[in-house]
N, C-alpha and C positions, 0 to 999 in steps of 0.2 A: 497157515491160517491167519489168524487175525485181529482186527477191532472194529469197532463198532459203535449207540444210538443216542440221544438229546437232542433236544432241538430248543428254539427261542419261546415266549408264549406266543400264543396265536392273535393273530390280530383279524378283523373283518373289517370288511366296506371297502373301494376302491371299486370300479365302473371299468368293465371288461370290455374290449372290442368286439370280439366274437359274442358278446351276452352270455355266453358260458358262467357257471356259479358252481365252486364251491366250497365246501365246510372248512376245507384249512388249505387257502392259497400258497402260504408259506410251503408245507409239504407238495404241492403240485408243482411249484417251482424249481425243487430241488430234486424231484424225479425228472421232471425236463431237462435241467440241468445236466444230470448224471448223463440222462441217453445222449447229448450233444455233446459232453467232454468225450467219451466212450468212444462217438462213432465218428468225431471231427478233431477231438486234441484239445485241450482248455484253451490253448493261444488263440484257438482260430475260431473259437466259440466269443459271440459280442452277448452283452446285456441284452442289446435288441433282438437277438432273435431267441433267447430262452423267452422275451417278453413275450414274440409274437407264436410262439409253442403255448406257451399259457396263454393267450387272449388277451395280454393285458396293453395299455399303453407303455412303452419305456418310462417314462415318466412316474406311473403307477408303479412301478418296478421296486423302484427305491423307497415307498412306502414299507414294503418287505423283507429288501436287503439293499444296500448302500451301494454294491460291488461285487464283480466276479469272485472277486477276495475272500467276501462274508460269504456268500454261499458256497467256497470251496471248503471257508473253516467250518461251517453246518455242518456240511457233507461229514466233515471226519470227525466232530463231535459225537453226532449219529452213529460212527461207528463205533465207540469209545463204550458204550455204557454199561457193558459184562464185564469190562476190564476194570472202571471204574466200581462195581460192585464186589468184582473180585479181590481187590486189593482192599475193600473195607474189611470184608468178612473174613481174611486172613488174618485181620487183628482181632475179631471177636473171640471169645474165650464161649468150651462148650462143644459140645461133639460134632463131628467135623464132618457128618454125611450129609446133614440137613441144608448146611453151610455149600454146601458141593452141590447137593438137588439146587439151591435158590439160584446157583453161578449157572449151571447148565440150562437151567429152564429160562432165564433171563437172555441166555445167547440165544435160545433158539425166539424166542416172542424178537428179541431184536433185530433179529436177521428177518424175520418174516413182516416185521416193519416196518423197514428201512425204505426207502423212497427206490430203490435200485436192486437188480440181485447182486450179492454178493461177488460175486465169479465175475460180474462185469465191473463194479469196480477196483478190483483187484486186478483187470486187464488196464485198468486208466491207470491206474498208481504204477505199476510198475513200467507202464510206458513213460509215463509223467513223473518217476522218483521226485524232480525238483518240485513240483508244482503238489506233488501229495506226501509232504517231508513228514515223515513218525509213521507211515500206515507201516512199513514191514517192522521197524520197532515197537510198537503198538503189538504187533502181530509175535515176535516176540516173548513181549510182554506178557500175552495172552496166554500162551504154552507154559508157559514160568510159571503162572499163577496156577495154570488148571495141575501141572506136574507137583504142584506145593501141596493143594487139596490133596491130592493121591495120596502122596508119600505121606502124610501125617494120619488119614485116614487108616492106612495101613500101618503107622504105629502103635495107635490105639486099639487096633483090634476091631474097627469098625468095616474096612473094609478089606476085601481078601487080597492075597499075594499077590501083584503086580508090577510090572517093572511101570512106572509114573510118567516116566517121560514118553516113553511109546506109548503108553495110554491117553496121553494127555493129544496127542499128536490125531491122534484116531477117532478121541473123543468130539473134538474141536471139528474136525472133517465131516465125520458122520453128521453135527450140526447145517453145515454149511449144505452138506450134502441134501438134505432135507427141508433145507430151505428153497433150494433149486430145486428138487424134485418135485415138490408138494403144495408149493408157492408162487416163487417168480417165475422160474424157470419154465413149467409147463404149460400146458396147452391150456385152457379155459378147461375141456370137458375133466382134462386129467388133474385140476386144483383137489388139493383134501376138502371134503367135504363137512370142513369145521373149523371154530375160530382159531384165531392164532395162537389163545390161554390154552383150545382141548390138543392143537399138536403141540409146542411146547411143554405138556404137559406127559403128552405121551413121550415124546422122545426121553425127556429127564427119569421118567419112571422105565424106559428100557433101558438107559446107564447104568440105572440104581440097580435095578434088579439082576444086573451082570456083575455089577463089583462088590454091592454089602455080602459081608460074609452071611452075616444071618438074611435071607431074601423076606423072609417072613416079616421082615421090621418096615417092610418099605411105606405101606400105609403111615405109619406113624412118623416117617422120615419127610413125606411127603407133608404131613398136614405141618410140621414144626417147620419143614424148606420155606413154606407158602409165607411164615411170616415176613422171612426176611426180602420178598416182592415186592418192590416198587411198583403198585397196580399201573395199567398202560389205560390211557384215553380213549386210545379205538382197538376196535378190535376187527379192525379192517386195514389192510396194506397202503398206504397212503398213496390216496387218488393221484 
């Protein structure tokens, strides 16, 4: 699996060739981006033609990002931000399911709004290792974390017998899984029929309800998860 989301603030204005508009150019770039690394290689991908994917002037380009560079490092900021919450919340003190629901619910919303599905950029990374340095470390890192929640969940008593690292492996999967299924990956007719919060929401509350020992707790695991949420801007997959 992996890592994963952040991006820069959003900026507006700049004058489109195509007259195309919209709400976050920055995100629209960086899904053009991704499809162009994915199906031509980053080397043989120019500024000028993600420009002319987006509408924009090359020129106007650089209002957004400065270089192929910045938008590669976007890219994998974007992927980063479950790992990044995972590693705070390992330091918080405090019962460790809640802690687990905000990690998992946070993969899944960040997968479903990441400018790319998942599965494709992990075919760019590892064709491009040099060009996308940390995604399998990242990726890594991400298992490490979710295998840490486990195994401490399961010392307290919070969560049932497990072996951690194969859960962790299966948990992270099923995420991704669902993001391709439910999200990127599908057909228009076959997308969930809900925002990114009601499936990231569902998915986190089928984890829960397989590993708390007491299943009965999950209501309450969830509403104390929900603090530790970084609210999301949109709750639409970035145009």
């Amino acid at each position: 699996m992996t890592n994963r989301e952040l991006g820069s603030p959003r900026r507006t204005g700049r004058p489109r060739n195509s007259g195309r508009d919209s709400a976050n150019p920055r995100e629209e770039i960086l899904k053009e981006a991704s499809r162009l690394f994915t199906a031509q290689g980053v080397a043989a991908t120019t500024i000028s033609q993600i420009a002319e994917c987006v509408g924009l002037r090359q020129s106007s380009m650089y209002y957004y990002y400065k270089s192929k560079e910045e938008i590669l490092s976007a890219l994998m900021e974007k992927n980063r931000e479950s790992l990044t919450l995972a590693e705070k919340l390992l330091d918080e003190d405090g019962p460790v399911a809640p802690r687990l629901y905000a990690f998992l619910y946070t993969d899944v919303r960040q997968l479903c709004t990441a400018p790319l599905d998942f599965y494709e950029l992990e075919i760019a990374a590892l064709a491009q290792p040099q060009v996308f340095e940390g995604f399998e470390e990242d990726g890594d890192k991400l298992r490490a974390a979710a295998a840490r929640f486990l195994a401490m969940g399961v010392d307290t008593g919070e969560l049932r017998q497990i072996d951690p690292t194969a859960t962790a492996q299966m948990l992270l999967s099923l995420n991704e899984g669902a993001q391709h299924r439910l999200w990127h990956g599908c057909r228009e007719d076959e997308k969930a029929a809900v925002s990114t919060d009601a499936l990231a929401e569902s998915v986190a509350d089928y984890h829960l309800n397989s590993l708390l020992a007491d299943a009965s707790a999950l209501a309450a695991v969830r509403e104390a998860g929900r603090d530790f949420v970084t609210e999301y801007e949109d709750d639409e997959p970035a145009a």
